[in-house]
VOBA-1610 file (N, C-alpha, C; in pm, whole numbers, padded with zeros to 5 digits, always signed):
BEGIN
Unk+08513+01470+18107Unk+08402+01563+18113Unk+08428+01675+18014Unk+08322+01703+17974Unk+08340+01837+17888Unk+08266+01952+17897Unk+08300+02045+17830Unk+08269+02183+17866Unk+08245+02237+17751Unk+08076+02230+17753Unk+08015+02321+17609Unk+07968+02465+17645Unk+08012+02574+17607Unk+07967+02723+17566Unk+07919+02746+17468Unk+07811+02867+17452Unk+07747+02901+17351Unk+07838+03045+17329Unk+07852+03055+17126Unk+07933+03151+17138Unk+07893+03288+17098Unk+07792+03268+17126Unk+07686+03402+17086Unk+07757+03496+17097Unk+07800+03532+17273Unk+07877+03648+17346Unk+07988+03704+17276Unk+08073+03598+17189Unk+08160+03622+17174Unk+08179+03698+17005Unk+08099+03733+16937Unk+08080+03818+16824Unk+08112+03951+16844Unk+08078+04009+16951Unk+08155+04158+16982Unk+08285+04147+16973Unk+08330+04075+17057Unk+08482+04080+17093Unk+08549+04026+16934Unk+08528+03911+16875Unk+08569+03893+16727Unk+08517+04038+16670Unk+08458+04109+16627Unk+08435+04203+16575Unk+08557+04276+16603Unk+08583+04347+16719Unk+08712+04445+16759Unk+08817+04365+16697Unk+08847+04227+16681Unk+08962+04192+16650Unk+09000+04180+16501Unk+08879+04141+16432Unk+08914+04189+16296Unk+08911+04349+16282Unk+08858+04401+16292Unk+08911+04557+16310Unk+09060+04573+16291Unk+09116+04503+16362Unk+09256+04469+16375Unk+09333+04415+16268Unk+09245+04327+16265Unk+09323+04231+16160Unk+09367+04119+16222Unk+09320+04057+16337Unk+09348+03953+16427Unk+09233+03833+16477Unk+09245+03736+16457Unk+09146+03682+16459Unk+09170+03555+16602Unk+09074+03536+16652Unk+09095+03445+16795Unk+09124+03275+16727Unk+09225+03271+16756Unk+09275+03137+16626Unk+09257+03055+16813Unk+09321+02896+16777Unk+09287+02760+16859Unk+09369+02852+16978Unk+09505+02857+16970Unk+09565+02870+17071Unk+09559+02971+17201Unk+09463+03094+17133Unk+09394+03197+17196Unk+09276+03132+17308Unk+09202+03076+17186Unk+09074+03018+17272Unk+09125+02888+17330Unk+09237+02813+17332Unk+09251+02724+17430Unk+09277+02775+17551Unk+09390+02858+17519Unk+09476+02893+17637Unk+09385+02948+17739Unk+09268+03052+17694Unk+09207+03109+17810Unk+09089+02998+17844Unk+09098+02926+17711Unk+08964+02853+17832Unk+09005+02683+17901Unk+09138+02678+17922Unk+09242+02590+17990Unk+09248+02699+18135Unk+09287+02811+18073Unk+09303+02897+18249Unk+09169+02893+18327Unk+09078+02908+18190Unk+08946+02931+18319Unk+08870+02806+18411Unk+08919+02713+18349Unk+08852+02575+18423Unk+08940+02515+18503Unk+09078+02651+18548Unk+09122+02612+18667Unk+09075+02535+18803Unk+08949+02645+18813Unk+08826+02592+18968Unk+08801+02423+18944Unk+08729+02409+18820Unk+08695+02251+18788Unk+08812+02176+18791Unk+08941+02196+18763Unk+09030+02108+18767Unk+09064+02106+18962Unk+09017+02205+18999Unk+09083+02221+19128Unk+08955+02107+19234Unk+08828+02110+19177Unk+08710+02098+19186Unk+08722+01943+19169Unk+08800+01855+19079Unk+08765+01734+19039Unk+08851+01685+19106Unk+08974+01759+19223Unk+09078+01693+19229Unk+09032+01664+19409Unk+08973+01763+19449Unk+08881+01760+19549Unk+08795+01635+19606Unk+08721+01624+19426Unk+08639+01465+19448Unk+08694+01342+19438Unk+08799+01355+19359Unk+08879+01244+19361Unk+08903+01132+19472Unk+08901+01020+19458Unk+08904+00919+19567Unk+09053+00858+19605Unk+09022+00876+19743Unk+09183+00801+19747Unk+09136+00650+19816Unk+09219+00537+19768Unk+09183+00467+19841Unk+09184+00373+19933Unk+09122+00278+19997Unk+09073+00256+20126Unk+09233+00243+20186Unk+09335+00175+20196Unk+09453+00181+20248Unk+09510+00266+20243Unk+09517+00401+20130Unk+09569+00520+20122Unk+09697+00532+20068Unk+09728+00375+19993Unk+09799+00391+19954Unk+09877+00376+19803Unk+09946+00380+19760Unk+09983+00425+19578Unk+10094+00359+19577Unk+10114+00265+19457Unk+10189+00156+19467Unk+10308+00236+19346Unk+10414+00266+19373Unk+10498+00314+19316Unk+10556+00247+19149Unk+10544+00140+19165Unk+10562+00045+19011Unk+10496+00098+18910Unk+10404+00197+18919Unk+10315+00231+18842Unk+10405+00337+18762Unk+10498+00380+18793Unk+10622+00479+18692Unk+10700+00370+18678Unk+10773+00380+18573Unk+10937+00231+18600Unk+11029+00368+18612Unk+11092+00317+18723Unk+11237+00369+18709Unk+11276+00441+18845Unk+11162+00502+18909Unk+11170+00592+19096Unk+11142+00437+19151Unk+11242+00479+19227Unk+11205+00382+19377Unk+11260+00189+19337Unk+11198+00174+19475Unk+11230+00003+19457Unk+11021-00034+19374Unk+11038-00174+19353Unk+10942-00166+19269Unk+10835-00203+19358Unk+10860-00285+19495Unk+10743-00264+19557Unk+10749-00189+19671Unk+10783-00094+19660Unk+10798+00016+19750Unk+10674+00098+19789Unk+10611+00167+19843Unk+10490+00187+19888Unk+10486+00357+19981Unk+10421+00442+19875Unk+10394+00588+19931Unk+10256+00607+19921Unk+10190+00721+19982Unk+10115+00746+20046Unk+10000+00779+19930Unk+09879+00779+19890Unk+09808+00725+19787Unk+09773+00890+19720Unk+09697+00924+19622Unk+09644+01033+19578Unk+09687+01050+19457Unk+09724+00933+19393Unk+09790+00950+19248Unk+09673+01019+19170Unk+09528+00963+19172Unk+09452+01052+19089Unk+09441+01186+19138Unk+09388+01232+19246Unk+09389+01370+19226Unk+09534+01446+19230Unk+09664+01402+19202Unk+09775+01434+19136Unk+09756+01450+19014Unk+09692+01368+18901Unk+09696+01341+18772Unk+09593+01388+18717Unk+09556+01519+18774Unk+09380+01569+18724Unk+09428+01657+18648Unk+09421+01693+18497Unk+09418+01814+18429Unk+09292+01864+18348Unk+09359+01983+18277Unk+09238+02013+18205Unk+09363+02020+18010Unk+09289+01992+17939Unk+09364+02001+17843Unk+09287+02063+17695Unk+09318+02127+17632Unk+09240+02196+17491Unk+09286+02080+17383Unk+09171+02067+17308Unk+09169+01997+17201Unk+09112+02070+17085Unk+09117+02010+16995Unk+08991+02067+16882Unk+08915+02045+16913Unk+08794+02100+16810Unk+08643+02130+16844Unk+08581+02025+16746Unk+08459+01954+16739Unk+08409+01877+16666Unk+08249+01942+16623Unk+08292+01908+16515Unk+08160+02018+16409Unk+08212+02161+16414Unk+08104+02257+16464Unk+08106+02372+16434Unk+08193+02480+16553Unk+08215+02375+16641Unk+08341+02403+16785Unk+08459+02447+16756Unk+08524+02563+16771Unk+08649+02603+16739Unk+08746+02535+16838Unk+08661+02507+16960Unk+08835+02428+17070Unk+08734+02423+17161Unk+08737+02281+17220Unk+08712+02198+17376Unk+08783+02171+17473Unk+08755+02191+17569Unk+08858+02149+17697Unk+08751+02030+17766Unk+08893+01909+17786Unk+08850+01819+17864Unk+08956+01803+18028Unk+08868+01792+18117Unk+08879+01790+18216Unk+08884+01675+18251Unk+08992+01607+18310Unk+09029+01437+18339Unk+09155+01404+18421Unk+09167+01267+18432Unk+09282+01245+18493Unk+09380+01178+18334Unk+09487+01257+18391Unk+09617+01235+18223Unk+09671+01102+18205Unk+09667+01033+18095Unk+09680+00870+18077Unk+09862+00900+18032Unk+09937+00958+18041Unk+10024+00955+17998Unk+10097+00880+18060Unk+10228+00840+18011Unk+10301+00720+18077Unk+10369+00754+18212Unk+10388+00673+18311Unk+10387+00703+18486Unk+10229+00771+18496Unk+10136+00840+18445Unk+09982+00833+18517Unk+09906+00751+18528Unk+09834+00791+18625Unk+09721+00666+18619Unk+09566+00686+18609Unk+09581+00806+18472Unk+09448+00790+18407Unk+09396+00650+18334Unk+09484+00561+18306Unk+09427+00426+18231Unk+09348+00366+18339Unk+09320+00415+18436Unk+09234+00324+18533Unk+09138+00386+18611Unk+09091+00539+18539Unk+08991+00580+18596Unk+08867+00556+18549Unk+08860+00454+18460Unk+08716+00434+18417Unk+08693+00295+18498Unk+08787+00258+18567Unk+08771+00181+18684Unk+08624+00243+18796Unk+08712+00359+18839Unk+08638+00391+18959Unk+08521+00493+18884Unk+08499+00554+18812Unk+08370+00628+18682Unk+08263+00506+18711Unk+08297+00400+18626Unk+08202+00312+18584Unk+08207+00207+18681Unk+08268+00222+18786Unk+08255+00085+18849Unk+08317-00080+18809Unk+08351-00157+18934Unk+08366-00254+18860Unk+08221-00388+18918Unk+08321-00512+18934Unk+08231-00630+19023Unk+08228-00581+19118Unk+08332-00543+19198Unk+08370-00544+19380Unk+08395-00407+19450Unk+08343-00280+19305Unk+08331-00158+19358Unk+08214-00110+19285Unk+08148-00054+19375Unk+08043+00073+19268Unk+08063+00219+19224Unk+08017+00279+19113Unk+08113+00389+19042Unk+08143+00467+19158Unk+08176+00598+19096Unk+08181+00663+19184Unk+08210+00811+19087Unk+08139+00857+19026Unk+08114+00990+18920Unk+08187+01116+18943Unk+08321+01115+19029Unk+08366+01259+19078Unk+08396+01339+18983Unk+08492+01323+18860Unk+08483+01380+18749Unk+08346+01461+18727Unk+08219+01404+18741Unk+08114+01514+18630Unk+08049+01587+18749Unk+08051+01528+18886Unk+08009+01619+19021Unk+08123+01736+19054Unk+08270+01756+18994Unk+08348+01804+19044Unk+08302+01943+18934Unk+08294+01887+18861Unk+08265+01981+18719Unk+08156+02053+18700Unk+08061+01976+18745Unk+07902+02030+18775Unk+07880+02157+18892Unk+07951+02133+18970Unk+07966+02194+19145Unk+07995+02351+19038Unk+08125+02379+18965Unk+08183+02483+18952Unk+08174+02542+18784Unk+08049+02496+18718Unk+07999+02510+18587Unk+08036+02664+18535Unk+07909+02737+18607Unk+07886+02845+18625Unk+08043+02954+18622Unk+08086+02904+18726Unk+08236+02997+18726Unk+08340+02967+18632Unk+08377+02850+18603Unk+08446+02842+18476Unk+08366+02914+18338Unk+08246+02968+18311Unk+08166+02988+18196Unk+08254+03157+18216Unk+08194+03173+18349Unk+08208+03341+18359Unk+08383+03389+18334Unk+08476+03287+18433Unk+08562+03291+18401Unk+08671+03333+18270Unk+08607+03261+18178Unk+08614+03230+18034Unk+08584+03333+17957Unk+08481+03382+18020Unk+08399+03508+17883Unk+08536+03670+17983Unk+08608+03640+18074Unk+08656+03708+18155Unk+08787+03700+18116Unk+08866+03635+18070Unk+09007+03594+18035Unk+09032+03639+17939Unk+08897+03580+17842Unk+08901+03586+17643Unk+08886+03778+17661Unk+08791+03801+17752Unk+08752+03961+17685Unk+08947+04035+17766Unk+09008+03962+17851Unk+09140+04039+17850Unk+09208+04065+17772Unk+09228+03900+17713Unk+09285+03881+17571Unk+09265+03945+17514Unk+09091+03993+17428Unk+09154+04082+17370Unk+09132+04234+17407Unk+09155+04266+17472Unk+09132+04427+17555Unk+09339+04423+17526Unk+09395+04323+17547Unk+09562+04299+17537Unk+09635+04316+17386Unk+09555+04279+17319Unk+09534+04264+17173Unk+09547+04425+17109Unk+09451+04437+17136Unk+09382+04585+17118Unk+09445+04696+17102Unk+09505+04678+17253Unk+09587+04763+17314Unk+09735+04754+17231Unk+09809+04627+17202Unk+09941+04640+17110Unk+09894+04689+16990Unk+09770+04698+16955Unk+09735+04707+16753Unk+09739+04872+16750Unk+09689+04973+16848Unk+09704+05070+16892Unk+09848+05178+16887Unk+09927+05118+16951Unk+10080+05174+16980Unk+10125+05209+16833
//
């Protein structure tokens, strides 16, 4: 799922910072808008499905446990993040909100339960988890960035 803002708002606050001589580079605008879609990550992990036996087959990491050993299920909403990327076109930085495919996760199999298969029908928690808490991650965001630089500001000052 993704998360588009308009950056109209944000021309004041760039203004004060060149003043400075500081400009809101990727890692600025990731970082606060990774903190602000805390709620949605908290939000998707909520919808997340566990399923029908409840349970999470441990083989899915190599190396913990015996290999068919068997704990208690919720690997996806364990594996829900939010992560900053670049921006495509005129986007300085995107955050996507998902479950992490990295090795031991088991994001490689959430387009399983997204899209459905034969013997299950989807099940969309990702863009309902995200949808539910839009609004507050937006406000969030314009709330973090204007700390940033009120923080900024304040060292260019001294």
């Amino acid at each position: 799922m993704q998360i588009k803002m308009d950056s109209s708002s944000l021309k004041p606050l760039i203004q004060d910072l060149r003043s400075v001589g500081r400009a809101l580079d990727w890692k600025v605008l990731g970082g606060a808008l990774v903190g602000a879609s805390k709620p949605a990550v908290r939000s998707v992990q909520q919808e997340a499905p566990v399923g029908q036996d409840g349970y999470e087959r441990v083989s899915l990491s190599r190396g913990r446990g015996r290999r068919n050993d068997y704990r208690r299920g919720g690997a996806t909403r364990r594996d829900v993040r939010a992560k900053a990327v670049d921006g495509v076109g005129q986007e300085e930085v995107r955050v996507l909100i998902g479950v992490s495919q990295k090795r031991g996760k088991v994001g490689w199999r959430t387009h399983f339960i997204t899209f459905g298969t034969i013997r299950m029908r989807a099940n969309a928690f990702i863009d309902r988890g995200v949808n539910r808490v839009i609004g507050e991650v937006k406000n969030n965001f314009m709330n973090s960035l204007n700390g940033v630089v009120q923080r900024i500001l304040k060292r260019a000052r001294k």
